[in-house]
N, C-alpha and C positions, 0 to 999 in steps of 0.2 A: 895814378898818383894823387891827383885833386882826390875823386871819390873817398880812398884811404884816409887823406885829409878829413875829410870831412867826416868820416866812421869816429875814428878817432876823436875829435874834438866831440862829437854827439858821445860818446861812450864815456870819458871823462867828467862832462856835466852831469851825464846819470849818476854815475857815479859821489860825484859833489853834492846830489841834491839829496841821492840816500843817506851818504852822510849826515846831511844836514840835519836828515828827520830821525836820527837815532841807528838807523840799519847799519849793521856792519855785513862786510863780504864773508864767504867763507861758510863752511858745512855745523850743522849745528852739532854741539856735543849728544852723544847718547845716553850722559848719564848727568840729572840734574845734581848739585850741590848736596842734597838731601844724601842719594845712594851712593857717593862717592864718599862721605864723609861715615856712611853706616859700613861702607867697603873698608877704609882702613881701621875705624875703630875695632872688627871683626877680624881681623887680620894681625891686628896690635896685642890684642887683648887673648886672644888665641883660642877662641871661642871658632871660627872658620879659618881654612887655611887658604891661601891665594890660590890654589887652584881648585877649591869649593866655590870661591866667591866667581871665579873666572867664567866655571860653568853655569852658578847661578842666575849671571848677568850677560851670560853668552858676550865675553869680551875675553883679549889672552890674558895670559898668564905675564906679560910684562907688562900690562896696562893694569893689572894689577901693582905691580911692582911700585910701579909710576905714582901711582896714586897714593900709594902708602908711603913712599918716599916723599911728595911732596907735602903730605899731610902733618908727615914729623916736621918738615922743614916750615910751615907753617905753625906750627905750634914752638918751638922753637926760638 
């Protein structure tokens, strides 16, 4: 139990101290701002269709979706 304790309060601090220096937890996206934003415009515009862009980007066809969805709703 102590040990556990003490896991825990060490894992926390790490955690506060990456915070502190900018890190966030968590997996990074696969697709930067740049290709996510050339994904719906090609998508919108009807120039590619989501499962052109799906394969081109090797991601599904609802992460397509997603992306274009939120892009309207961003413009919006």
């Amino acid at each position: 139990e102590f040990e556990r304790a003490m896991i825990r309060e060490r894992t926390s601090a790490g955690l506060a101290a990456a915070r502190a220096e900018g890190r966030i937890g968590g997996r990074r996206k696969k697709l930067d701002a740049a290709k996510r934003r050339e994904i719906a415009e090609s998508v919108i515009t009807g120039r590619k269709s989501g499962a052109e862009m799906a394969r081109l980007y090797n991601i599904s066809a609802p992460t397509v979706s997603r992306i274009v969805a939120q892009h309207r709703s961003d413009l919006a």
